[in-house]
C-alpha positions in Angstrom: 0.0 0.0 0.0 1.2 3.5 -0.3 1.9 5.5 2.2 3.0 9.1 2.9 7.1 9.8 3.4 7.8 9.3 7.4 9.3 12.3 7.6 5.5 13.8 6.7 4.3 12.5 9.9 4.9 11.8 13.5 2.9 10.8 16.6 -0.1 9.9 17.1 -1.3 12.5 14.7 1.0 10.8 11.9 -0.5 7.1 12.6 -3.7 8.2 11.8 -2.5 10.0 8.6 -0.8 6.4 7.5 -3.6 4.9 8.5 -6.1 6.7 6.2 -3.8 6.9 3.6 -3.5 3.4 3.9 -7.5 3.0 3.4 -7.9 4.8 0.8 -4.8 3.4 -1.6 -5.7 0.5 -3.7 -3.2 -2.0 -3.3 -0.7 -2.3 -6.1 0.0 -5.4 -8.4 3.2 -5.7 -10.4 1.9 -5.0 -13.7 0.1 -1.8 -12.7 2.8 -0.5 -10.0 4.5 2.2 -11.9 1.9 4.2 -13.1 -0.1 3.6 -10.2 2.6 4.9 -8.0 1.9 8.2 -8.9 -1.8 8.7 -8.1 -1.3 9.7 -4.6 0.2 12.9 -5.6 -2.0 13.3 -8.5 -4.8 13.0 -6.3 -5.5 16.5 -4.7 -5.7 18.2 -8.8 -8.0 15.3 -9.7 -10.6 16.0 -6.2 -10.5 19.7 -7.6 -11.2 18.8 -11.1 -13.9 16.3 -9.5 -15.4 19.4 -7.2 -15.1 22.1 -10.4 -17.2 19.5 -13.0 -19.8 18.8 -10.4 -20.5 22.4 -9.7 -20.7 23.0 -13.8 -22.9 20.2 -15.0 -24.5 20.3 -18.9 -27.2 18.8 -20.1 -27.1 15.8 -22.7 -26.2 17.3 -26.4 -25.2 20.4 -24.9 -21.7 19.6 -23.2 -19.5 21.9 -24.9 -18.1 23.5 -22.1 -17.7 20.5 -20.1 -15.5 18.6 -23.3 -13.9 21.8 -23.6 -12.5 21.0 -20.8 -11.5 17.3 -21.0 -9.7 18.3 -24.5 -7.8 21.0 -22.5 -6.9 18.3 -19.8 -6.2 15.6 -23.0 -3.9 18.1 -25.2 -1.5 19.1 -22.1 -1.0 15.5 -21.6 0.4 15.4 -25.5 -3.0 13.8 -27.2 -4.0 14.5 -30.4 -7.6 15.8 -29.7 -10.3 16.0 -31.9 -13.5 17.8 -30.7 -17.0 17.9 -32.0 -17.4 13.9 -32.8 -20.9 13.0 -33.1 -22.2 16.5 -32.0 -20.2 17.6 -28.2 -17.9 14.0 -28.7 -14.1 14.5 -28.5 -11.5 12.1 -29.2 -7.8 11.9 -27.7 -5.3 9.6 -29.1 -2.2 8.6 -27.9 0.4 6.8 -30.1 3.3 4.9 -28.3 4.7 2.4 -30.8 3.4 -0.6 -32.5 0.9 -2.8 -30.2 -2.8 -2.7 -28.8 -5.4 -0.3 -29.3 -7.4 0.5 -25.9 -9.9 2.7 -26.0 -11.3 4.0 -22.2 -14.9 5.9 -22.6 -16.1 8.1 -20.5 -19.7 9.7 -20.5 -20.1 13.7 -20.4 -23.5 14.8 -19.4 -25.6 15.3 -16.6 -29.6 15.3 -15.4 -32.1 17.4 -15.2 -32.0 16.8 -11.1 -32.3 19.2 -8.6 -29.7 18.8 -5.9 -30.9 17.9 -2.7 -27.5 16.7 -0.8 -26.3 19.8 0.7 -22.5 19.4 -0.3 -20.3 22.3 -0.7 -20.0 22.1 -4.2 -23.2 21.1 -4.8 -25.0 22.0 -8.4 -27.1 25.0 -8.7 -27.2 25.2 -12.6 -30.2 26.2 -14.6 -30.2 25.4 -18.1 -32.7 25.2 -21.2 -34.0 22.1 -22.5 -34.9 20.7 -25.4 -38.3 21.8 -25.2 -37.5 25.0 -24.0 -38.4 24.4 -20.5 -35.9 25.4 -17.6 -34.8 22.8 -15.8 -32.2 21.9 -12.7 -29.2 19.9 -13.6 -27.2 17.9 -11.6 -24.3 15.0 -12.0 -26.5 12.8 -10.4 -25.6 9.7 -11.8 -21.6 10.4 -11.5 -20.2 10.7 -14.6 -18.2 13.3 -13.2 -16.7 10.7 -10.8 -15.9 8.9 -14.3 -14.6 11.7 -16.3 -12.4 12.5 -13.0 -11.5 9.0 -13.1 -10.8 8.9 -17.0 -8.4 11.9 -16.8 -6.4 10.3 -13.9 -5.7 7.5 -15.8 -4.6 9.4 -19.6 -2.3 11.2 -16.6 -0.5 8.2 -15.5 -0.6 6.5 -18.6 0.9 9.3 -20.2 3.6 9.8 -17.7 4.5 6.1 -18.1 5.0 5.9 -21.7 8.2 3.8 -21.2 6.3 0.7 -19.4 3.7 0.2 -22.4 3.3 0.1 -26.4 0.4 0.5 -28.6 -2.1 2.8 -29.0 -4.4 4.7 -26.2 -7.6 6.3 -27.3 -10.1 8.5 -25.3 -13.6 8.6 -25.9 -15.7 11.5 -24.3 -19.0 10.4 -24.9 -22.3 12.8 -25.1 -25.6 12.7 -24.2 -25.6 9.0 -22.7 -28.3 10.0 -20.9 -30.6 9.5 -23.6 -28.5 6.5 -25.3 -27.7 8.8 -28.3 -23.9 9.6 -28.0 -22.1 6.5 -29.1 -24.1 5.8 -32.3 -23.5 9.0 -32.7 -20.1 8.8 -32.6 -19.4 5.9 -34.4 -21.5 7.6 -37.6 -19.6 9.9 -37.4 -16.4 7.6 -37.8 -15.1 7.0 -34.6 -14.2 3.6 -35.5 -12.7 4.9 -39.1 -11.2 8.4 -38.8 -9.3 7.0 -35.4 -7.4 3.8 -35.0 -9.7 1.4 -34.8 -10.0 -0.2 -30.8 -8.7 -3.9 -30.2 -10.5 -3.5 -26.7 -12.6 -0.5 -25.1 -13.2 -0.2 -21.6 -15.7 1.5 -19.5 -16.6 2.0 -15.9 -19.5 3.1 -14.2 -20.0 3.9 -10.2 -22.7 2.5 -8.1 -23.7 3.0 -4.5 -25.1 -1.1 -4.5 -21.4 -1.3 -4.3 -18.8 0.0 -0.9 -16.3 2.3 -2.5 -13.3 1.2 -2.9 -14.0 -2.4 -4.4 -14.9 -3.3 -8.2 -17.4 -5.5 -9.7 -17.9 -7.3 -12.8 -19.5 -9.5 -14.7 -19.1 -11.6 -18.0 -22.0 -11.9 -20.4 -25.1 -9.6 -20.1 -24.5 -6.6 -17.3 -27.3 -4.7 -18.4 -30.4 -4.7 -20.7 -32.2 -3.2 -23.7 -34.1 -0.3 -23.3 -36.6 1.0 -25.4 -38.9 4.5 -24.7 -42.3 3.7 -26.8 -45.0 6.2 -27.4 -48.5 5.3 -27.8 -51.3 7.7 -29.0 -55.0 6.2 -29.0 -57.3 8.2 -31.0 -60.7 8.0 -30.5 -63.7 10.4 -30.6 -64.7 12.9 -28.1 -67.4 14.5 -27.2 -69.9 15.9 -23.4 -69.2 13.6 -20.5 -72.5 13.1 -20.0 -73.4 11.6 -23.3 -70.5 8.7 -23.2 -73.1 6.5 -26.2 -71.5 9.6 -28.7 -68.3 9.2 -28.1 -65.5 6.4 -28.6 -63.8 7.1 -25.2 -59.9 7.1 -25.6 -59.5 6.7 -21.6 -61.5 3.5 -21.8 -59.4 2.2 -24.3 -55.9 3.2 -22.6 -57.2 1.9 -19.3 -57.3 -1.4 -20.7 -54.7 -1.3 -22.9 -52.3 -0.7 -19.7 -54.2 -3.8 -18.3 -53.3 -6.1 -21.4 -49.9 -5.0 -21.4 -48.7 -6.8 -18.4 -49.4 -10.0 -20.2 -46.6 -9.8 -22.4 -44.1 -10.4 -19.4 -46.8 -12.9 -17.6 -48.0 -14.8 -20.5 -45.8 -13.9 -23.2 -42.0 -14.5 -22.4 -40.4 -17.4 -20.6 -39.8 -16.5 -16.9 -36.5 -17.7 -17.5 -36.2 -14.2 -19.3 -36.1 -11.3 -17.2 -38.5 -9.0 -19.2 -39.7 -5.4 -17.9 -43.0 -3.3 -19.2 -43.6 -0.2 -17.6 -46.2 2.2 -18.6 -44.5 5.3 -17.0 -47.1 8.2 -18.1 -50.7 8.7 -19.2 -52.1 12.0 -20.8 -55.2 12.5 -21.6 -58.4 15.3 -20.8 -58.6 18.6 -19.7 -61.9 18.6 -17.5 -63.9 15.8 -15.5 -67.3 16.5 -18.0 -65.0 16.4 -21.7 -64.3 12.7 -23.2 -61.1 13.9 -25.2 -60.0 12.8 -28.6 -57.0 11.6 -28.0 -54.9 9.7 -24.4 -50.7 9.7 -24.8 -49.0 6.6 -23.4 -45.2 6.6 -22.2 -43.9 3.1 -21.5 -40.0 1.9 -21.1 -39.0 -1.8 -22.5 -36.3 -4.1 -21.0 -35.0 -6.7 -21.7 -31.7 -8.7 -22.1 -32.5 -11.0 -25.2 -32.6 -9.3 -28.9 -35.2 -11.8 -29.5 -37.4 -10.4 -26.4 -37.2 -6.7 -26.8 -38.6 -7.4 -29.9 -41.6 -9.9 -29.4 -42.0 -7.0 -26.4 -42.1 -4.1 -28.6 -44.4 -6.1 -31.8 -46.7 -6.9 -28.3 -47.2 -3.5 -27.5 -48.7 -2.3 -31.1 -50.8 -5.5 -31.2 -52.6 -5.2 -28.5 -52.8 -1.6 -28.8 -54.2 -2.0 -32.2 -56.7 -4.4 -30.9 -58.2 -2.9 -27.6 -58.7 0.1 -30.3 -60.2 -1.9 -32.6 -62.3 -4.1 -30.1 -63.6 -0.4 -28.6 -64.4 1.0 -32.9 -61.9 3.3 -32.6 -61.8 6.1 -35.2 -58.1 5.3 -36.6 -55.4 2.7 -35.1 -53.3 4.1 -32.4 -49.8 5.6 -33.6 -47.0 3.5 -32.1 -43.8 5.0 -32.0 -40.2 4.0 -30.5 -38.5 7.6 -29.5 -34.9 6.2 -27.9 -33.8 3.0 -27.5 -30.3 1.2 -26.1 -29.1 -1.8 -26.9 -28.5 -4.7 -23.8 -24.6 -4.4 -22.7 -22.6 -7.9 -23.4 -19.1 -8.0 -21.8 -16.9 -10.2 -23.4 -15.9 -12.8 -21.2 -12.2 -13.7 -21.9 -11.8 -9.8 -21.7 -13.7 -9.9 -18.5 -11.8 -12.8 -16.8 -8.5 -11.1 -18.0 -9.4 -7.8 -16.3 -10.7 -8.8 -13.4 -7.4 -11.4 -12.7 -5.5 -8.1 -13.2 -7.9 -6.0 -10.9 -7.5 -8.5 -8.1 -3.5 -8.2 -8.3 -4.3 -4.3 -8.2 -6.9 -3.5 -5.9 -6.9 -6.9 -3.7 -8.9 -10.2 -4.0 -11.2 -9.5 -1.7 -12.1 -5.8 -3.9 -13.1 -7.5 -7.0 -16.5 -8.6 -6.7 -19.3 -10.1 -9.1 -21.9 -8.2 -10.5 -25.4 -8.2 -10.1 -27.1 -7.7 -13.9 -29.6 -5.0 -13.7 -32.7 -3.7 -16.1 -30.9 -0.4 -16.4 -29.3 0.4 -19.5 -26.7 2.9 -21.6 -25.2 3.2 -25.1 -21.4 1.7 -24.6 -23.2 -1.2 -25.6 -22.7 0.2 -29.1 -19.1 -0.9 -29.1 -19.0 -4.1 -28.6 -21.9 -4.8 -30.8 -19.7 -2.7 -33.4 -17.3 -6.3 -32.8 -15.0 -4.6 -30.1 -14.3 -6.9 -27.1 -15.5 -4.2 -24.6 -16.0 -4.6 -20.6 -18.2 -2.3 -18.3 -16.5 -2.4 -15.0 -18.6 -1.1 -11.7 -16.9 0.9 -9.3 -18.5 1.1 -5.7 -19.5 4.6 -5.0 -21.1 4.1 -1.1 -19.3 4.9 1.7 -18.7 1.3 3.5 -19.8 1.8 6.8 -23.2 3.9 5.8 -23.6 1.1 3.2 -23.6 -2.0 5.9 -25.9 0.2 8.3 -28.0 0.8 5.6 -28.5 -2.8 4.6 -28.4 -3.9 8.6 -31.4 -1.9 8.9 -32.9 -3.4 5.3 -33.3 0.0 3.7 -31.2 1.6 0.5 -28.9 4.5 0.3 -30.0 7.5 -2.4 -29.0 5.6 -5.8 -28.4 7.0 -9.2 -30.3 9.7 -10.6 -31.6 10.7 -7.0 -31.3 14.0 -6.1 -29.6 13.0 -2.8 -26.9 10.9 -4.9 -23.1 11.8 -2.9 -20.3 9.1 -4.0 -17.7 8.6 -1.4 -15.6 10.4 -3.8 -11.9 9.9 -2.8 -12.1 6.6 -2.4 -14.3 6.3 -5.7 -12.1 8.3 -7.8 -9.0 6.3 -6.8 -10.4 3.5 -7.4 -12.1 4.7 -10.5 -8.5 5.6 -11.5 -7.1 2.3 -11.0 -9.1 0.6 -12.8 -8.9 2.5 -15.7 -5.4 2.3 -15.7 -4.5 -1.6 -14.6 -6.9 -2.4 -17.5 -4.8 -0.3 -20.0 -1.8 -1.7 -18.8 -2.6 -4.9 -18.8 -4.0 -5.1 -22.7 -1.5 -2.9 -24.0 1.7 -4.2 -25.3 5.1 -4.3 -22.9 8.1 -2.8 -23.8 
């Protein structure tokens, strides 16, 4: 473990400095020790880069001052940057001889999230939606931690030039918030224009997890995910003469019903399957039978073959309660965003997480649960890059065994309470970036 100079401490004082010091280093394996060496040092610029993104949060599509500053922090390192890839995008390579590609993503927006956790730095940016609506924003979800995380590791990499060869290439993703950054990038050639990855690399925190310890898991980490949009038309009219009307609030009532027989009666139970129908507009007064009732429903699922019997279901048995009620028109079925299920490769996973537990400690690489969430670095590895999604614990270890003691949860992603236990989450963030890249990329 690292630990501060002895001339840096004394007393009682100083054995309590070690001792922190000591908790909060990841333990260092062979492969990984020289660049790693450096991070304690490194560490107080990175916690004010970490304090100055969360502060300054953009909204999805609209990160141009936050890549701004990740290109800064990329060309002073000696990348060749590239900004504006797939709309806000950038793109840092590093070339160090003839080996490996790695590519190491890292996502750049934020939520429209109103911070509630009281921290110092805590977000109190406005900004103006899509729509035109102002809205809160927030790094609730902590991609700040991982952008933090993604710049510590280009730093150490880059300083240690002479212990690898090959190729290192950093991907600032937008707008993976709404799963539309990566496809974006890629159509916009970030597989072609760039050296093309031999492996890419992501991480992602999670308060399920005590900081300081990683998790992973080969084969499906996370599922499909498709918004859908349902309109059923039907025919207003008074309130009080229903026998005039074809009432679209009739229709969506049991449409909602018949839904939740795709999952019960539709798809093996072997086959985790999620239909949510998340919003319901219709009406503008008790006595009025409107024309028309919105539906707003997310899809999940792991299986290709699911998400799409799942999505097919939904327009048949909207189609049907509509025609069943004589419905005007069929209702308009539409798919606004959609993300495809996250596969990491195993060999790649095995081979990282062997590494990981000479870094960090056996007992700090964990498996991962698969969850029904979803995001967009799928998109790589169904481009045919080996790819890995690695999940660094973000929760405090003692708050996180009380909380579970006492059977309740601590504020999660997207909640506006959300506070990472950020030192030990960005150093650990850090070193898993970088053992990864040091252990696909070739030795001297």
């Amino acid at each position: 473990m690292l630990r501060p100079k002895a001339d840096r401490v004394s007393g009682s004082r100083g054995t309590l400095i070690v001792f922190i010091v000591a908790l909060l280093s990841p333990r260092i394996g062979a492969s990984a020790s020289e660049p790693l060496t450096q991070l304690d040092a490194l560490y107080p610029s990175l916690d004010a880069l970490y304090q100055e993104l969360h502060r300054t949060p953009e909204l999805s599509l609209h990160e141009e001052k936050t890549a701004a500053k990740m290109a800064a922090q990329l060309r002073a390192l000696g990348f060749e940057v590239t900004e504006k890839v797939g709309g806000t995008g950038i793109v840092g390579v590093l070339q160090n001889g003839k080996g490996p590609t790695v590519l190491l993503r890292t996502e750049l927006d934020a939520l429209p999230v109103r911070e509630q956790t009281g921290l110092p730095y805590a977000s109190k940016v406005t900004a103006t939606d899509d729509t035109g609506a102002t809205v809160p924003v927030a790094h609730a979800c902590g991609h700040d931690i991982h952008m933090t995380s993604w710049i510590g590791a280009a730093t150490l990499l880059a300083r240690a030039k002479d212990h690898w060869r090959g190729t290192l290439v950093m991907m600032g993703q937008p707008a993976e918030e709404r799963a539309l950054g990566a496809r974006a990038m890629i159509k916009d050639g970030l597989l072609t224009r760039f050296p093309k990855p031999d492996f890419a690399i992501a991480i992602h925190d999670d308060p399920l997890y005590p900081s300081g310890q990683v998790a992973h898991r080969p084969g499906f980490l996370m599922a499909n995910s498709s918004t859908v949009e349902v309109v059923i038309h039907g025919k207003g009219g008074h309130g009080a003469k229903p026998h005039e009307t074809v009432d679209p609030v009739v229709i969506a009532a049991r449409t909602v019903l018949a839904l939740q027989t795709l999952v019960s009666r539709e798809v093996n139970p072997l086959d985790p399957a999620v239909v949510t129908v998340g919003s319901i507009h219709g009406g503008t007064k008790s006595n009025i039978v409107p024309d028309d009732v919105k539906l707003q429903l997310t899809v999940r699922s792991f299986r290709d073959d699911v998400q799409r019997h799942l999505l097919d279901g939904i327009g048949r048995i909207a189609r049907a309660e509509a025609a069943a009620a004589g419905a005007p028109k069929e209702p308009t079925v539409t798919v606004t965003e959609s993300a495809q299920s996250t596969w990491n490769d195993p060999a790649l996973d095995a081979r990282l997480a062997a590494t990981l537990s000479r870094t960090l400690g056996q007992e700090n690489v964990i498996d991962a649960n698969q969850q029904m969430v979803a995001e967009d670095f799928s998109e790589l590895g169904r481009a045919g890059i080996p790819a890995v999604q690695l999940k660094v614990g973000a929760a405090e270890p003692k708050a996180l065994m009380k909380a579970r003691a006492e059977g309740r949860t601590l504020p999660g992603l997207h909640s506006s309470e959300f506070a990472p236990d950020r030192e030990r989450t960005i150093r650990t963030g850090v070193s898993a970036y970088t053992a990864s890249a040091m252990e696909l990329l070739g030795k001297p």
